[in-house]
C-alpha positions in Angstrom: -10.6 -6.9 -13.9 -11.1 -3.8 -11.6 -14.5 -2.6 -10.6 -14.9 1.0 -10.2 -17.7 3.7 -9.9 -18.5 6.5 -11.5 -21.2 8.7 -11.3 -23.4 10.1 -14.5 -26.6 12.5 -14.5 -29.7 10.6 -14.7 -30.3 11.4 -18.3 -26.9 10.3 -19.6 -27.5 6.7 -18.0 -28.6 5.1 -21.6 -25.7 6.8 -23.7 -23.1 5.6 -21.4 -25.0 2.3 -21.7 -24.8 2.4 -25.5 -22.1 3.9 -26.2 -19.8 3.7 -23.7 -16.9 6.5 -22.6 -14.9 7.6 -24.7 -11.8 9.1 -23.7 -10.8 11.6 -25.8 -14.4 13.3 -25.8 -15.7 12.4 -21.7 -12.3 12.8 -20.2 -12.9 15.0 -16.9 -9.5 15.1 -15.4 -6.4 16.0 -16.9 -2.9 15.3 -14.7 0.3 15.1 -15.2 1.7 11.0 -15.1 5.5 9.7 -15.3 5.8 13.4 -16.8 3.2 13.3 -19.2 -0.1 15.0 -20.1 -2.7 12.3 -19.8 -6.3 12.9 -20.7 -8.3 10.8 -17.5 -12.0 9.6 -16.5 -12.3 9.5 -12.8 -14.1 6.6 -10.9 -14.5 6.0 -7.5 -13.6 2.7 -5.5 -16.5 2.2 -3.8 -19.9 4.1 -4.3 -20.3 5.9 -1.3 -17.0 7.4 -1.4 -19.3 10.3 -2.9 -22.5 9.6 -0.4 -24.3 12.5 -2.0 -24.3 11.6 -5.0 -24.9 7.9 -3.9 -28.3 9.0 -2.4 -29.0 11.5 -5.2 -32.2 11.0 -7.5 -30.7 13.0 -9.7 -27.5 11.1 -10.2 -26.6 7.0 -10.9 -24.0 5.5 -9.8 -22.4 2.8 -13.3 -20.0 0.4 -12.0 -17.4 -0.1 -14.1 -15.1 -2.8 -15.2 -11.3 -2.2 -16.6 -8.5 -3.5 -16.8 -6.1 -2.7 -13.7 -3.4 -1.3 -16.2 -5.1 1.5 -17.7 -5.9 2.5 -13.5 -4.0 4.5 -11.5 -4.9 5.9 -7.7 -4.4 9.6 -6.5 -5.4 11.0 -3.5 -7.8 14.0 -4.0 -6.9 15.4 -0.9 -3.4 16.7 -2.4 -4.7 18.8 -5.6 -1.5 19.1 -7.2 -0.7 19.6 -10.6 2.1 16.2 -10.9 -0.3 13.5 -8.8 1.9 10.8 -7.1 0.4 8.1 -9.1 -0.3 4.1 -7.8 -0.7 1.8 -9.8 -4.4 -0.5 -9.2 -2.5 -3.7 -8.5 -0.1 -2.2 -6.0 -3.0 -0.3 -3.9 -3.3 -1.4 -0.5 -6.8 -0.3 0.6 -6.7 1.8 3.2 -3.7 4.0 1.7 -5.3 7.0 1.2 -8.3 9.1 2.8 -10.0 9.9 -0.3 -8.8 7.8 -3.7 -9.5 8.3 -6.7 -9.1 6.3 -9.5 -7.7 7.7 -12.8 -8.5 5.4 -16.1 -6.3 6.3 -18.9 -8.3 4.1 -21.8 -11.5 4.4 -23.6 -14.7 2.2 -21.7 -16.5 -0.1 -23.9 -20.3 -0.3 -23.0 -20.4 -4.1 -22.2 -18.2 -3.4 -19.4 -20.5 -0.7 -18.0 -23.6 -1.4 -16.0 -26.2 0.4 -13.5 -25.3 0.3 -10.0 -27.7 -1.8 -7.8 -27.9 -0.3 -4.3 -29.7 -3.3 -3.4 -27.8 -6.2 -4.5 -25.0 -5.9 -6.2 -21.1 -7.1 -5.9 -20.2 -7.0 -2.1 -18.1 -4.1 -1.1 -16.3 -5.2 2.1 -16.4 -1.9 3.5 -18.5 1.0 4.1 -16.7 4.0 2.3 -12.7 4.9 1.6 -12.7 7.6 4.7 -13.8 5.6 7.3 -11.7 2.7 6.7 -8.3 5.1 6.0 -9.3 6.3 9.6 -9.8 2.6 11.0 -6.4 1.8 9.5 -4.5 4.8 10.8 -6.4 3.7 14.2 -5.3 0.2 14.2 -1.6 1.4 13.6 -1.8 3.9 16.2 -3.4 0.8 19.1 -0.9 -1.9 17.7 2.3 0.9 18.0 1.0 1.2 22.1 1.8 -0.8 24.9 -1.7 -2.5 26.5 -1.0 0.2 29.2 -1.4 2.8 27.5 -4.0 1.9 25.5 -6.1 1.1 28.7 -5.4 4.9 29.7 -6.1 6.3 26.7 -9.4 4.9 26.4 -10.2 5.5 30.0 -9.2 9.1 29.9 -11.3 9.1 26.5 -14.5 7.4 28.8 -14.4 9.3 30.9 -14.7 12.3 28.8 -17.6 11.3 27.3 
């Protein structure tokens, strides 16, 4: 199962909770997929990919289990109309600077609960932005000779 997050206004928490999402009627996203019209609810990979609303008392955050193959992953950062689309197994975190998930199925409410800030499933890192920069970071040290990486962050050092 995939868990993902979405987040819902503060009075909306207990019909999610009872009723779960329904597709056809809480869809908030519709894209084009494989060349078709698909009707989507967007979720998030890990809560703080939306920190506002994270520390919002107005919104909570419902994690969200579903199966990986009604999930696809888009980068937000390219708003266009025909998304290139990956699937939720082939995702290799890190990918993109700000995924999104796209769940093309209904969510029953037994697979939906509230988000615990405190204690809740471990996320093993802090938000999707800041590790897409550590990986691009990584790349960019491993592609340079020890050289110049020692001048690079010198010259950086120094210019602090």
């Amino acid at each position: 199962m995939a868990i993902v997050y979405r987040y819902v206004l503060k009075e909306k928490v207990v019909d999610y909770l009872k009723y779960g999402i329904r597709l056809s009627k809480q869809f908030d996203k519709e894209v084009i997929l494989n060349g078709y019209w698909k009707q989507c609810i967007t979720a998030l990979l890990n809560p703080k990919d939306n920190i506002e609303k994270f520390n919002s008392e107005n919104y909570v955050g419902l994690k969200i289990e579903v199966s990986p193959d009604y999930c696809k992953i888009v980068e937000t950062s390219n708003e266009k109309e025909n998304l290139k689309a990956i699937e939720y197994k082939d995702y290799i975190l890190g990918t993109y600077k700000n995924p999104e998930v796209l769940i093309t199925t209904s969510i029953l409410p037994e697979k939906i609960s509230v988000l615990n800030k405190d204690i809740d499933v471990p996320v093993l890192y802090d938000n999707s932005q800041d590790y897409y920069y550590a990986c691009r970071i990584t790349e960019m040290l491993e592609e340079m000779s020890p050289k110049n990486a020692y001048e690079a962050l010198k010259t950086y050092t120094n210019n602090q």
